[in-house]
N, C-alpha and C positions, 0 to 999 in steps of 0.2 A: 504494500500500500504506500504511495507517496506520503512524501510526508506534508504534502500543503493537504492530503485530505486525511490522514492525520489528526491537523490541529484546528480542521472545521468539520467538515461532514461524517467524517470517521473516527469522530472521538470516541463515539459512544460506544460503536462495536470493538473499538478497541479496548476501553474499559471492559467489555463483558469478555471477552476473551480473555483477557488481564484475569477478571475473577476465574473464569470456569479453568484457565491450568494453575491458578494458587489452590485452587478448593481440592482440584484435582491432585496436586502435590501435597497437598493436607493428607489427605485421606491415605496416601500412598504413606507419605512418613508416620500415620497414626498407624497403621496395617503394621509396617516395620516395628517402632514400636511394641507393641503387643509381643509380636512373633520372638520379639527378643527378652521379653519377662515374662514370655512362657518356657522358654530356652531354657532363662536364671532357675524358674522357679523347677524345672523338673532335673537340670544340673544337681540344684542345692538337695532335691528330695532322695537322688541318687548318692550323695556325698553322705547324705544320712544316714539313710538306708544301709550304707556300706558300714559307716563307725559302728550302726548297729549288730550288725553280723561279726564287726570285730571284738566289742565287746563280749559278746557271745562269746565266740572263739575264746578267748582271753578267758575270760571264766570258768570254762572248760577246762584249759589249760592249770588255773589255779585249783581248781577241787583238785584235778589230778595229783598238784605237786604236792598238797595239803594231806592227800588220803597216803601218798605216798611217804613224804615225812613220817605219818603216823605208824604207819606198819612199821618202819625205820628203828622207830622208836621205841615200840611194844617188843620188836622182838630183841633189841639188848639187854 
């Protein structure tokens, strides 16, 4: 579009265009957005999820060492 019609006849449709790729760029970076604090959020539920199994593990481990000490013990 020139730009003498531009700054008379074509202001207006330039203005809407103007909006309709900002609203459009909105929506795109709001979509991004989300898709990246659903990412965080199921990253973080796996990172937990994990300490929990470790913990598990781990405790497992200490009864072991604990029942074992004891036998250790009993029979000197």
């Amino acid at each position: 579009m020139p730009i003498d019609e531009v700054l008379t006849r074509g202001r207006v449709a330039v203005q809407e265009r103007v909006k309709a790729r900002r609203r459009s760029s909105l929506t795109a970076a709001t979509a991004d957005a989300h898709r990246v604090c659903e990412h965080h959020d199921d990253h973080s539920r796996q990172i937990g999820l994990s300490r929990a199994f470790q913990d598990v593990a781990d405790s497992m481990a200490d009864r072991e060492k604990v029942i074992n000490e004891a036998r250790a013990t009993r029979a000197t």
